[in-house]
C-alpha positions in Angstrom: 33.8 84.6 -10.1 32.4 87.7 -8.1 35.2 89.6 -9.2 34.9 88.3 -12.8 31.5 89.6 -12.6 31.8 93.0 -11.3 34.3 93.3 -14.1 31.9 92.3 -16.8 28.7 94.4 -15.0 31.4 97.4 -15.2 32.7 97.2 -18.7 29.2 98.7 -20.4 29.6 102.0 -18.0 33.5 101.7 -19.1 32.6 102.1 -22.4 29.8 104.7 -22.3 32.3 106.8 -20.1 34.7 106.4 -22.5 32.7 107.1 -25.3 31.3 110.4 -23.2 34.1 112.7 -24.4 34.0 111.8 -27.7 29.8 112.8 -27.7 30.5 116.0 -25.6 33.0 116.9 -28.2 31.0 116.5 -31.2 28.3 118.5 -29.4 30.7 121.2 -28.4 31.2 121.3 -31.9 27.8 122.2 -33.1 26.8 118.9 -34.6 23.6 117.3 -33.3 22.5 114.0 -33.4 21.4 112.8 -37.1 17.9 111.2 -36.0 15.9 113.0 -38.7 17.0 115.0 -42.2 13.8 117.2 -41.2 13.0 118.5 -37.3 9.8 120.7 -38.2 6.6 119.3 -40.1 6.7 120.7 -43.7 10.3 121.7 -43.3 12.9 121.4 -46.0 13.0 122.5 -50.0 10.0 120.9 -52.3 11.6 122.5 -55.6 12.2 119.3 -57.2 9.0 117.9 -56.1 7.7 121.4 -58.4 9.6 120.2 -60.8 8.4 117.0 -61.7 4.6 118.1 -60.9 5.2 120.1 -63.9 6.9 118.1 -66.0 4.2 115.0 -65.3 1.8 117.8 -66.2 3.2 118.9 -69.2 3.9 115.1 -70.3 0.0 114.8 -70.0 -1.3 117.4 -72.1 1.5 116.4 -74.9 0.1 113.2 -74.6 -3.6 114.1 -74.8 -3.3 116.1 -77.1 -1.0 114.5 -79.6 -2.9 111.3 -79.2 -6.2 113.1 -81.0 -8.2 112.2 -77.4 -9.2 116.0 -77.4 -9.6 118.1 -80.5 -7.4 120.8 -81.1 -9.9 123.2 -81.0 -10.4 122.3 -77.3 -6.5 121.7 -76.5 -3.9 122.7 -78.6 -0.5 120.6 -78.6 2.0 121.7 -76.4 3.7 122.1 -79.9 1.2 124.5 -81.6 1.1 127.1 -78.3 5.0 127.0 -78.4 4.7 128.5 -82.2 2.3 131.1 -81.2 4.5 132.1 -78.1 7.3 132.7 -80.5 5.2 134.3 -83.1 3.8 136.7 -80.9 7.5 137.5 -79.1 9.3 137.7 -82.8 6.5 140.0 -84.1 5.6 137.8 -86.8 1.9 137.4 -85.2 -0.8 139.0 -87.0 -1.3 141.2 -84.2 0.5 143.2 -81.8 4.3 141.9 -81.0 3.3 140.0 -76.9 5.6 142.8 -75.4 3.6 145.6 -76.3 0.5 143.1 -74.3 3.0 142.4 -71.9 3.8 146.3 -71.0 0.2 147.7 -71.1 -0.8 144.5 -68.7 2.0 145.1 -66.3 1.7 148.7 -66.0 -2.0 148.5 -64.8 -1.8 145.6 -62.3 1.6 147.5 -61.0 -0.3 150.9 -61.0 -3.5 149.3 -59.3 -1.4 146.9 -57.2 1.0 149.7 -55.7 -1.9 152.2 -55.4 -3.9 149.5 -52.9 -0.7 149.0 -50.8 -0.2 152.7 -50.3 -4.0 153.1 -49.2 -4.8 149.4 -47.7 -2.6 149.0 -45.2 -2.5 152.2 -43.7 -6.7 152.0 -43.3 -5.9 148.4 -42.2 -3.6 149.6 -39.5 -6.0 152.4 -38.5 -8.7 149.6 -38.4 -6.8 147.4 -36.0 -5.6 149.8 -33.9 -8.9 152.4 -33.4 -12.3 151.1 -32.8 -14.3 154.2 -34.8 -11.5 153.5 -37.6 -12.9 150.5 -38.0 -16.6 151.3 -37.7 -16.0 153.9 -40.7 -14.0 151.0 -43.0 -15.5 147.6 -42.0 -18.6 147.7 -43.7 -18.2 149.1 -47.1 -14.9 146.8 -47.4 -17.0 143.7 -46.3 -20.0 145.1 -48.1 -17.8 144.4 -51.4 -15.2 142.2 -50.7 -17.5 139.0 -52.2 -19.0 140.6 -55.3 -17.3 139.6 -58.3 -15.7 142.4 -60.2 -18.0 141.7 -63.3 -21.0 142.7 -61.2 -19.8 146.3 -60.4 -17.5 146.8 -63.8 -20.6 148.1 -65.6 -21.1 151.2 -62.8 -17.6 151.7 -63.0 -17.8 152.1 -67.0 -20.7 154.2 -66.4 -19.1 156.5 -64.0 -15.3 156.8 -65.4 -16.1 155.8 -69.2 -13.8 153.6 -71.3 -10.5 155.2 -70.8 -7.4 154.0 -68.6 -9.0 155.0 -65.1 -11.5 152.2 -65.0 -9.3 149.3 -66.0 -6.9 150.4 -63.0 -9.8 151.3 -60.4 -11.2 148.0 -61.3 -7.4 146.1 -60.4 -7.5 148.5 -57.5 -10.4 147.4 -55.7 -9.5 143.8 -56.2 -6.3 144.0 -54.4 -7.6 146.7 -51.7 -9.7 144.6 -49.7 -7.2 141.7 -48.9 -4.4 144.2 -48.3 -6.7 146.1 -45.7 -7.9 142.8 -43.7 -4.0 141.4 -43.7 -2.9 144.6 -42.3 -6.0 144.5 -39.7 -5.5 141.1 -38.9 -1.6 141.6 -38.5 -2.2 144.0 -35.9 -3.0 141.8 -33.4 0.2 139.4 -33.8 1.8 141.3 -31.2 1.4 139.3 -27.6 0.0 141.6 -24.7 3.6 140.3 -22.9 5.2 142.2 -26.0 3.3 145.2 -25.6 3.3 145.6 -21.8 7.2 145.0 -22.4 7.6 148.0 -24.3 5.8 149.9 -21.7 7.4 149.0 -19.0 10.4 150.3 -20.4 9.3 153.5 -20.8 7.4 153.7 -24.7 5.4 155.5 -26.2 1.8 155.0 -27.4 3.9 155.9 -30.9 6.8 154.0 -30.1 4.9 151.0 -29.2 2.6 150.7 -32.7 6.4 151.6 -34.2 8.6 149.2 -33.1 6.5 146.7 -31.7 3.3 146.2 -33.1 4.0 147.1 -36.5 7.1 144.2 -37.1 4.8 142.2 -35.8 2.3 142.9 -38.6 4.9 142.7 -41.3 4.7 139.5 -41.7 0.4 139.1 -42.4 0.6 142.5 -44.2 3.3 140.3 -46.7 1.0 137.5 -46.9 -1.7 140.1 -48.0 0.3 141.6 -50.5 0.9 138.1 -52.3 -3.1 137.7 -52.1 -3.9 140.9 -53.5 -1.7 140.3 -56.5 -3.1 137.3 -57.4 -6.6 138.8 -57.3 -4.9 141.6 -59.2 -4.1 139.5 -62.1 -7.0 137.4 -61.8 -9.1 140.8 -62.5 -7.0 141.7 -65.3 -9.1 139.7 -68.0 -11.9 141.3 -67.1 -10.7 144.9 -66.4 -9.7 144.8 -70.5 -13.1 144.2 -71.5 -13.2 147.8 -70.8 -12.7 149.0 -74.6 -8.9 148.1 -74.3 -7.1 147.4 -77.8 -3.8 145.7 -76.1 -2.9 144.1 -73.1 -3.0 140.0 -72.1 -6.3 140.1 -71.0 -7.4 141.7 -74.2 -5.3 139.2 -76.5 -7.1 136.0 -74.5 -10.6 137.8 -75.3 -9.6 138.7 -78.7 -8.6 135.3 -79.6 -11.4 133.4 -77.9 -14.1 135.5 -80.1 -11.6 133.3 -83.5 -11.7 130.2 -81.6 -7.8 130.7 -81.9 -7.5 128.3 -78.7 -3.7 128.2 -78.9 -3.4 131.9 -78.5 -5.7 131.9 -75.2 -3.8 128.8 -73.9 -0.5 131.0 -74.6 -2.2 134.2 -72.8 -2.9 131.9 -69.5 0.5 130.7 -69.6 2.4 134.0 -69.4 0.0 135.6 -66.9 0.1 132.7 -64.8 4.2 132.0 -65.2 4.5 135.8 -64.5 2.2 135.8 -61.6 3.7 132.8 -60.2 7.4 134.8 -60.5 5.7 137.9 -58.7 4.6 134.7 -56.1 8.5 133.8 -56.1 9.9 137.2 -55.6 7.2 138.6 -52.7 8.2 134.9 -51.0 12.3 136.0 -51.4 11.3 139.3 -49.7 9.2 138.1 -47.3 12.4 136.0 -46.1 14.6 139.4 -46.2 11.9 141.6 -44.0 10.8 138.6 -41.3 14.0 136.5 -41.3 12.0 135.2 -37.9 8.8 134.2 -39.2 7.7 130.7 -38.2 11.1 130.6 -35.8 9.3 132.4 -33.1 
């Protein structure tokens, strides 16, 4: 019976030692143990999630709005804002074809947009890395950074008149300030360990904002860059009041002065789909430039 025993007591070790190899090999061979689909907290893809968010969205307003709950006059049918889109593309809109808009919108936020990148972050490096740098900068940028850009559009208009200049300037200081505090704020991502590193190794002051501090900073200065858009085309509206006769921002105006509703909910549409594909593109680089961000 003892031996009977000792042979049963033995049989579970048998069998995990037998089953051993067979676990070593499937972890020699780079698979891990399926205990979870997802190992990080807000990992994995949330595109169809997007996708029916929209289409429950969209499924809303086609109901409202077919339904008579809303007038038309305060939202248009899906339907009706899908005729002016295609009025407006095929030219058959009693205004300017919506690529001519498109163009003249597109240019300024890219001219304002690029223009703020080549100035912001280099002031928001200088700010993070030099004390009087950032006495000179800090408090004009944080002196304006909260005023809306209505309250300083009528200066502007007063100082540069109606032409071009203002509508970009106006675009331009909208996307400055977040570019310059990323680029400040990304200059301290680089650990002291990181830093000391480098020196150790025989750096330079140079070599260390170079290839140290600054990839460190790519990633916030990114982040900035997909702000200051946004604020870019949120600005835009307002930057056409400024005696413009095309672009999105003047269409929306334009049309709300008629009451032509489904026009303005077709402007909002395209700035925000193209926005959002800006959103989608700086996102694709940001995962070419800082393959490492959020591994690290």
């Amino acid at each position: 019976m003892a031996d009977a025993g000792a042979e049963v007591g033995a049989r579970p070790g048998a069998a995990a030692g037998s089953q051993a190899p067979g676990a070593a090999a499937g972890k020699a061979a780079g698979k891990a143990p399926a205990t979870s689909a997802f190992r990080t907290p807000g990992e994995g893809s949330s595109v169809w999630v997007s996708v029916v968010t929209i289409a429950v969205l969209l499924a809303l307003w086609a109901l409202v709005s077919n339904m008579g709950w809303v007038k038309p006059l305060f939202l248009p049918t899906p339907q009706s804002v899908f005729k002016v889109f295609v009025q407006y593309l095929t030219g058959e809109a009693n205004d300017k074809p919506l690529w001519e808009h498109f163009v003249a919108s597109i240019l300024r936020v890219a001219v304002a947009f690029w223009l703020a990148v080549a100035t912001a972050v280099p002031v928001g490096i200088a700010m993070g890395m030099s004390r009087v740098a950032r006495g000179i900068f800090d408090p004009p940028i944080e002196f304006y950074r909260p005023l809306p850009p209505l309250s300083y559009l009528p200066l502007i208009i007063i100082w540069f008149g109606i032409e071009e200049l203002p509508k970009v300037l106006l675009i331009y200081l909208a996307c400055f300030a977040p570019l310059a505090l990323a680029a400040r704020s990304g200059m301290k991502s680089a650990s002291q360990e990181q830093i000391h590193a480098a020196y150790s190794m025989g750096a330079s002051y140079g070599q260390v904002i170079r290839h140290v501090i600054l990839p460190s900073a790519l990633p916030e200065i990114l982040v900035g860059m997909r702000i200051a858009i946004g604020f870019g085309w949120t600005t835009l509206v307002a930057a056409e009041m400024v005696a413009a006769n095309v672009g999105l921002g003047q269409m929306v105006l334009n049309a709300a002065n008629f009451l032509r509703t489904d026009i303005v909910m077709m402007g909002i549409v395209v700035i925000g789909v193209v926005a959002y594909l800006f959103d989608l593109f700086m996102r694709q680089v940001e995962k070419w430039l800082v393959p490492w961000k959020g591994r690290v």
